[in-house]
C-alpha positions in Angstrom: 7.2 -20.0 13.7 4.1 -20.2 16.1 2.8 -18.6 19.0 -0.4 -17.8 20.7 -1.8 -14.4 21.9 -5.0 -14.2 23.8 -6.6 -16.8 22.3 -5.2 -16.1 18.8 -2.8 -18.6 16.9 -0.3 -16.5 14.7 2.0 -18.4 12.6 4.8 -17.5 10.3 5.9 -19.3 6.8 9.5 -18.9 6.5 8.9 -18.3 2.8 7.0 -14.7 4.1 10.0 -13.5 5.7 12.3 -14.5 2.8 9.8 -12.5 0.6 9.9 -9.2 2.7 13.7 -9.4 3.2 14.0 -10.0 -1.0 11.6 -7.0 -1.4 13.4 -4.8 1.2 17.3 -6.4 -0.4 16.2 -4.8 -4.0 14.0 -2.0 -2.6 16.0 1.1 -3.6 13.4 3.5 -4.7 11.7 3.0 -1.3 8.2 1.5 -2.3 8.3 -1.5 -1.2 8.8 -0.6 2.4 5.9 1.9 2.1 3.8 -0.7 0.6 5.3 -3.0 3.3 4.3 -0.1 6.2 0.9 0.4 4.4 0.3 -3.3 4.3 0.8 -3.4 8.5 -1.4 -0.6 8.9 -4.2 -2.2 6.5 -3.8 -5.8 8.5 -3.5 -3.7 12.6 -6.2 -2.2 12.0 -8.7 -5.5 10.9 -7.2 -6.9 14.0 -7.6 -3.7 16.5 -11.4 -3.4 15.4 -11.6 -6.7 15.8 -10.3 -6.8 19.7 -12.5 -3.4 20.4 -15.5 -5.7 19.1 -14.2 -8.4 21.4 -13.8 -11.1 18.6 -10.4 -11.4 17.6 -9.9 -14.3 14.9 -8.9 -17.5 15.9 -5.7 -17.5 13.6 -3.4 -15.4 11.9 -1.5 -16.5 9.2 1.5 -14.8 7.6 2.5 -16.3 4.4 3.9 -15.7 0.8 0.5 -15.0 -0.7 -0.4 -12.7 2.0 -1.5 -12.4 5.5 -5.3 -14.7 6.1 -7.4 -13.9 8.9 -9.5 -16.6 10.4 -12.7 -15.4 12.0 -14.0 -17.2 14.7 -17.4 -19.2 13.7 -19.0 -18.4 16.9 -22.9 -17.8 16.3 -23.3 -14.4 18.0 -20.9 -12.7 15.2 -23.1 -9.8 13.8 -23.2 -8.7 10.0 -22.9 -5.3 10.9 -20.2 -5.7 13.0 -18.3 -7.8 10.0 -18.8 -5.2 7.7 -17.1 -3.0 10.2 -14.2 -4.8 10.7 -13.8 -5.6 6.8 -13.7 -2.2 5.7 -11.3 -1.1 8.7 -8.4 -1.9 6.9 -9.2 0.5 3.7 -10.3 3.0 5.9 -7.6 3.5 7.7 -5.4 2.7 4.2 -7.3 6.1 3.5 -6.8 8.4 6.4 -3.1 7.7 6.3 -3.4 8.5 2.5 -4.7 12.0 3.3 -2.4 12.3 5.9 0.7 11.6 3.8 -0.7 13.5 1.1 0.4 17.0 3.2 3.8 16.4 2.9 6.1 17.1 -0.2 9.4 14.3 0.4 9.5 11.5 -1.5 8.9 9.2 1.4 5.7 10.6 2.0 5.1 10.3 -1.5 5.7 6.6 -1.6 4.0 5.6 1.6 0.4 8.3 0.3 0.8 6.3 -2.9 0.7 2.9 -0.9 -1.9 3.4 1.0 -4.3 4.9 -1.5 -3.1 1.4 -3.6 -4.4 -0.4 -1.2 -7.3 1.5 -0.2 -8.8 1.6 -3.5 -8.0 -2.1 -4.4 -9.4 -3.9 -1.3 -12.1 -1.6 -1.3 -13.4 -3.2 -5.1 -17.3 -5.5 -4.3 -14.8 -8.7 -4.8 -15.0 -11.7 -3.1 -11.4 -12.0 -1.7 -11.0 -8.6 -1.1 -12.6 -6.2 1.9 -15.2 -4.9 -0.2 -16.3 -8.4 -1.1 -16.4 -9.4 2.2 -18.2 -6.1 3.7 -20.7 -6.4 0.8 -21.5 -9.8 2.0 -22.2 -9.0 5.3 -24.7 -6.3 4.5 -26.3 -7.8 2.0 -27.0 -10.7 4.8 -28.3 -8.1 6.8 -31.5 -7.9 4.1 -30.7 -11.8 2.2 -30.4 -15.4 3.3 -26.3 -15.9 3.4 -26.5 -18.5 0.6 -28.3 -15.8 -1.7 -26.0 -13.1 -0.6 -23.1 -15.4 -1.5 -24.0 -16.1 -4.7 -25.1 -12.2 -5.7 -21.1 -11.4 -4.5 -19.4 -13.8 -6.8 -21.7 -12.7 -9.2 -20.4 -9.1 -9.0 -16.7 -10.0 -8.7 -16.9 -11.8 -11.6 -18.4 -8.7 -13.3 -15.7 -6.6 -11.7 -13.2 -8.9 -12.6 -13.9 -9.5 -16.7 -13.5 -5.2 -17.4 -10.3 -5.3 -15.2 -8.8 -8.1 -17.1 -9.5 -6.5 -20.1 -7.8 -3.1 -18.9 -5.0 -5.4 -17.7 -4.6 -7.0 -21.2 -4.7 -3.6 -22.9 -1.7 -2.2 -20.2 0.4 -5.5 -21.1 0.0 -4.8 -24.9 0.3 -1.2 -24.8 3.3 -1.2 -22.5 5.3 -4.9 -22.9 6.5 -6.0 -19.3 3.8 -4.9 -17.5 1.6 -7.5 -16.6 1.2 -6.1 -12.9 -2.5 -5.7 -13.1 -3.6 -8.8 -15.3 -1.3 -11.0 -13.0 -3.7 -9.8 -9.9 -6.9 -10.7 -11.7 -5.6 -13.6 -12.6 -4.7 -14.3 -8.8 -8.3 -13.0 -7.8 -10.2 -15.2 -10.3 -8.0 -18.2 -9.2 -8.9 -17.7 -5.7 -12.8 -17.4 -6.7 -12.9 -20.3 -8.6 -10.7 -22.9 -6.1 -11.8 -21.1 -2.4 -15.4 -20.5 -3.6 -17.5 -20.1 -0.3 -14.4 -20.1 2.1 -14.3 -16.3 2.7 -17.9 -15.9 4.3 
């Protein structure tokens, strides 16, 4: 599924939808909707920064690994203005965490818990993730890109190794969950095979 809006390509995998409705099918506790709700909120607000700035990506890509962004490679982006937009998806992953947080019902619960998930893992210095990309952009603001590149995958890799390890301690201590070494795992994959393609 494909269509264009202002400029902007957005296409759908039909593996994406089959992954929300599966999540939605089994969801009976009610978290994977408010991760679901969080996740739109994370990904609208990347793209309404980006149209206040006046720079929306070129494409948009919804698939089963997640939703990609593709920046436009025009030369007048700013760093500044990058760093923005990277970090306006945990911010606003934030607010709606405090927001949530003042309400007592189990929804509320669910979606505060969501967003604060989210907040707190895209904000970690790793490549892939908004903090990774926001701590490229301002280190370019001091630092050739190539240097400021290479200093970032430096410190996701450091990030990366103590998570592991946490992850491997989780999966022993408590069989069955593998939650958090399965995302390092997907986060060191992506370092090692998309090196350089997130900047």
């Amino acid at each position: 599924m494909n269509f264009t809006v202002g400029g902007c390509r957005v296409t759908f995998s039909y593996f994406f939808f089959a992954l929300i409705a599966l999540l939605l099918l089994f969801d009976r506790s009610g978290v994977a909707a408010a991760g679901l709700a969080a996740a739109a909120l994370h990904e609208s607000s990347h793209l309404g920064v980006m149209y206040a700035f006046g720079c929306l990506p070129e494409t948009v890509r919804f698939t089963v690994f997640g939703i990609d962004i593709i920046r436009t490679s025009r030369p007048d982006r700013g760093y500044l203005r990058d760093a923005v937009v990277s970090l306006s998806g945990p911010a606003a992953n934030l607010l709606a965490a405090i927001l949530f947080s003042a309400f007592q019902n189990s929804t509320a619960k669910n979606l505060m818990l969501a967003d604060f998930t989210l907040f707190a893992f895209n904000s970690l210095p790793i490549e892939p993730l908004d903090g990774g990309q926001a701590l490229y952009s301002l280190l370019c603001t001091r630092w050739e890109p190539d240097r400021a590149a290479a200093t970032v995958q430096v410190i996701s890799f450091l990030f990366l190794a103590p998570l592991s390890a946490i992850g491997f301690f989780v999966l022993f201590r408590s069989p069955g969950n593998f939650t958090l070494l399965l995302v390092c795992v997907y986060l060191m994959v992506l370092l090692v095979f998309k090196k350089g393609k997130y900047f």
